[in-house]
N, C-alpha and C positions, 0 to 999 in steps of 0.2 A: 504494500500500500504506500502509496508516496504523493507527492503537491499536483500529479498529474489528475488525480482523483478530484472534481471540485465541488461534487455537490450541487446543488438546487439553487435557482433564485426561488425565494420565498416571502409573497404577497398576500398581506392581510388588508383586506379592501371593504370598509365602510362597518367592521366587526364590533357586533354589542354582544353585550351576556346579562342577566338578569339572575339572580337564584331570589326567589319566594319574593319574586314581586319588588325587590331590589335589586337599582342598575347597578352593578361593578365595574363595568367596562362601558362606555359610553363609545359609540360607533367610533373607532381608531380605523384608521391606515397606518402602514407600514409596511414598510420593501426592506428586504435582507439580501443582498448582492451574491451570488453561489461563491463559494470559499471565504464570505465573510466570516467575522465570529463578533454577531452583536449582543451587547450584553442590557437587560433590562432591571433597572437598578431604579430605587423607590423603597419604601417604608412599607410595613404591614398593612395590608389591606388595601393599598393603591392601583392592584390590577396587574401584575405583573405574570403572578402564576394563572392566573386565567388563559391572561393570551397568550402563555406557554403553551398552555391546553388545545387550546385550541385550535393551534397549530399543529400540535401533537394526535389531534384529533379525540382526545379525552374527552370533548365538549365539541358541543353544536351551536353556531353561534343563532343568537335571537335574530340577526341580519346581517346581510353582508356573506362577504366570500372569501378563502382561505385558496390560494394557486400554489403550487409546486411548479416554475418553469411559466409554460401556458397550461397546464391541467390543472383543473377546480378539482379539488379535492374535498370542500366545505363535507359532503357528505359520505368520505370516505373513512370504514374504521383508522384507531392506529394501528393495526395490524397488518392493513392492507398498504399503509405511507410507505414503506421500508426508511422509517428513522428511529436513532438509537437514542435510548431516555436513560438518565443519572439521574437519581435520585437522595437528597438529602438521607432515606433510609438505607442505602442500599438495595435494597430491595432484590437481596441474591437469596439463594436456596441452599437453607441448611444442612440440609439430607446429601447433599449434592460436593465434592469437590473442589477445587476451584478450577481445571481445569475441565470440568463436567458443566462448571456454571458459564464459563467461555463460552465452551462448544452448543452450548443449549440452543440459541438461536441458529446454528448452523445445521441442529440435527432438524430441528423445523421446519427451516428450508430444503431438508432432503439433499445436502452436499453430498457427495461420495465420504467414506470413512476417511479415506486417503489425506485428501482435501482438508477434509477434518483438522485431522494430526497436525496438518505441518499449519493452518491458518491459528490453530491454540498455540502453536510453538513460535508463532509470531508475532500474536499477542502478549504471549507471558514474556518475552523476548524483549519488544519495543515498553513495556511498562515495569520491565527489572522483578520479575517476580517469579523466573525459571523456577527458585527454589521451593515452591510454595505450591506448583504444579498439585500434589497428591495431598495436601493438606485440608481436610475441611474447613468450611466458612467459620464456623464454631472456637476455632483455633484462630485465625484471625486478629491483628488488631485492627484500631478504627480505620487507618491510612492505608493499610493493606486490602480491608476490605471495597476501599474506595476505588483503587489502581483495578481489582477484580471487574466491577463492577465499569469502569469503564471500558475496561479492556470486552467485558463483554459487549456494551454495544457499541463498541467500534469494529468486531469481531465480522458482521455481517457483511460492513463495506455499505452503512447506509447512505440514503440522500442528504439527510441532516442528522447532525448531534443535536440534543435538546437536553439540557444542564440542569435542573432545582435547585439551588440553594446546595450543592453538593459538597462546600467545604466545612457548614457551618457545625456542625457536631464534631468536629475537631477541635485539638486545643489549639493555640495561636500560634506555635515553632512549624507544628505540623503543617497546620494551614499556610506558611508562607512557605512552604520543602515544596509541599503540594500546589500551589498556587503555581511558581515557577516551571513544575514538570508537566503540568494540563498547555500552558502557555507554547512549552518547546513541543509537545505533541500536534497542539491547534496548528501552528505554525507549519511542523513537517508536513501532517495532512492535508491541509490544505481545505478540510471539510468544510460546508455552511454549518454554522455551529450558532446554538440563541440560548445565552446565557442568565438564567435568574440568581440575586441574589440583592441584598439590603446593605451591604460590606462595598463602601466605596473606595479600595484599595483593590477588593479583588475588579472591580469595575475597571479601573483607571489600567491595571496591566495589563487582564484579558480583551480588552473591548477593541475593535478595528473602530468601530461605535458604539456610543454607549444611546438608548431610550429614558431618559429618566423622565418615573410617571408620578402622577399625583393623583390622589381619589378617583380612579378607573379613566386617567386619562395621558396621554403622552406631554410632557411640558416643553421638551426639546430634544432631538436629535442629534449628534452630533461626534465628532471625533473625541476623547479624553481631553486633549489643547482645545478645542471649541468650548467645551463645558467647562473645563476649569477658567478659562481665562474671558468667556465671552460667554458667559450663563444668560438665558434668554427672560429670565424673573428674575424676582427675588425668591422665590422657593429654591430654584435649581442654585442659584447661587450661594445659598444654607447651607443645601441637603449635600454639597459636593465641598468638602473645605469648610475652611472658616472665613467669613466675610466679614470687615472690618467698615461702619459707617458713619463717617465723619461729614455733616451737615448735607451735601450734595453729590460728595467724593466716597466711592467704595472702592474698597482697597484689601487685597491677601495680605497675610501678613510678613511674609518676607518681601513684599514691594514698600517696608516703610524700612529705613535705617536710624541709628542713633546716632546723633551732634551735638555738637556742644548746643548749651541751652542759649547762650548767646544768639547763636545763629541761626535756629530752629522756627520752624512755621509751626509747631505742635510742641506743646510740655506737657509734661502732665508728673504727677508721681506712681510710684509699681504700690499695685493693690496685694496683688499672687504672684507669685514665682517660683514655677515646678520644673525640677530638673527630670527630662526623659530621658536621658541615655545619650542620643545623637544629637539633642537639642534642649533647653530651655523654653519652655511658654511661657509668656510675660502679658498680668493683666494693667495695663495704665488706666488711671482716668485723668482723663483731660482736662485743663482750666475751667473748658466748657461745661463737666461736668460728664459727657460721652467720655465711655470706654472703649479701647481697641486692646486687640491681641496681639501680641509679637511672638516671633520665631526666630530664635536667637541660638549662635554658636554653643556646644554645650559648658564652654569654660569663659563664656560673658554671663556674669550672673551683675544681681541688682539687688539691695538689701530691699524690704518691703517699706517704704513710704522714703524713697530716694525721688530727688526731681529729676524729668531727665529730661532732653528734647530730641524730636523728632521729625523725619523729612520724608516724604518720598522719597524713592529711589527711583527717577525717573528712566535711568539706564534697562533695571529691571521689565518699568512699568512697560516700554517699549517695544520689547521683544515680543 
């Protein structure tokens, strides 16, 4: 399997969903380019895993139309799509192996045995889990069982991958091992791939584009640099980073620097000051009484109620 492989465009066209008389999804469009990998990033309850569904074919939309290419598919099982689903649960089989739980969708499809053997060997192969071949799921841990699980639906060679929230039951070392190995995989494959989750980190490295939605609706589309640097509200510009609002001027926070107070367009003194690791987070309030966040080198630190002043970094704001 390799980048020759690309997948689907995939066309969600005028798509609502309703459950018990309340709308979730308010009629959306949306185009997914074949070998993109878009990621759909938003808060609980915004709409996101619907129109996963739905494209997934889990769900039937209340209107509107769902295309693979030029084929409607709106009323096609997921069975019949040929796309591979990851699931937040795993959702592998206990009883089963883990190279039994690869093979599964291959036996389905009535592959030769042969065929078989050598596409599990190149799944367990390209996902580093040769060793684990004859091991039950039960044995497993969480990130092992995650590599299984995708390795099986990629096993089949679908049209699209289709992702849930698949890092989140992980701890957070895990989740950024596994963040980085889904990314170099998306990449080799080449696959359409439509990515959910509420983690605007795994957003920002998996997404070719990211959807960011709000209460069953899309608020902007865009590249990761489109969204972070050119957010289309003030929602999107919250929900991705920290936005910094001074009178008419908003601003990240490493688009401000520190100067002498002399010479500074902004003072203020430090309210907080948390040291993370690679960095410092710094809360000022202003003369004005507005407070801004700063992101600061982790060995600039600031005692709590120091004055300090402040500027744009207009070099930054530029780029």
């Amino acid at each position: 399997m390799n980048s020759s492989h690309r997948g689907v465009q995939i066309r969600v066209q005028g798509c609502a969903k309703s459950y018990q008389r309340q709308l979730v999804l308010e009629p959306t469009d949306l185009c997914i380019e074949a070998g993109e990998t878009l990621v759909l990033l938003g808060p609980s309850g915004c709409g996101k895993t619907t129109t996963l569904r739905l494209i997934a074919g889990l769900e039937v939309p209340d209107c509107g139309r769902v295309l693979f290419n030029d084929e409607d598919v709106t009323a096609l099982p997921i069975e019949k799509r040929n796309i591979g689903m990851v699931f937040q649960s795993y959702a592998l089989f206990p009883n089963m192996s883990v190279a039994a739980n690869i093979a599964y969708g291959l036996r389905v499809r009535k592959m030769p045995a042969a065929q078989q053997r050598q596409r599990v060997h190149e799944m367990l192969e390209m996902m580093h889990i040769e060793a684990l071949a004859e091991r039950q799921i039960t044995q497993l841990s969480g990130g092992q069982k995650q590599r299984v699980a995708l390795a099986r639906a990629i096993a089949p060679r679908p049209r699209a991958l289709l992702l849930d929230e698949p890092l989140t039951a992980l701890d957070a070392r895990l989740r950024e091992t596994l963040r980085v190995d889904i990314n170099a995989l998306l990449r080799s494959l080449g696959i359409t791939t439509v990515y959910v989750t509420h983690d605007q980190t795994e957003a920002m490295a998996l997404g070719d584009r990211i959807a960011v939605m709000e209460k069953g609706r899309i608020s902007q589309v865009g590249t990761p640099q489109d969204i972070y640097f050119r957010p289309a509200n003030s929602f999107v510009a919250d929900f991705i980073g920290t936005m910094n609002r001074v009178g008419q001027t908003s601003f990240r926070p490493e688009e401000v620097r520190i100067v002498p107070v002399s010479r500074s367009t902004m003072r203020g003194h430090v309210c907080t000051s948390f040291f993370l690791g690679d960095h410092n987070r710094v809360q000022i309030r202003l003369e004005s009484g507005e407070e801004v966040v700063l992101k600061l080198p982790p060995r600039q630190t600031f005692p709590v109620g120091d004055v300090i002043g402040l500027e744009l970094n207009t070099e930054i704001r530029a780029c």
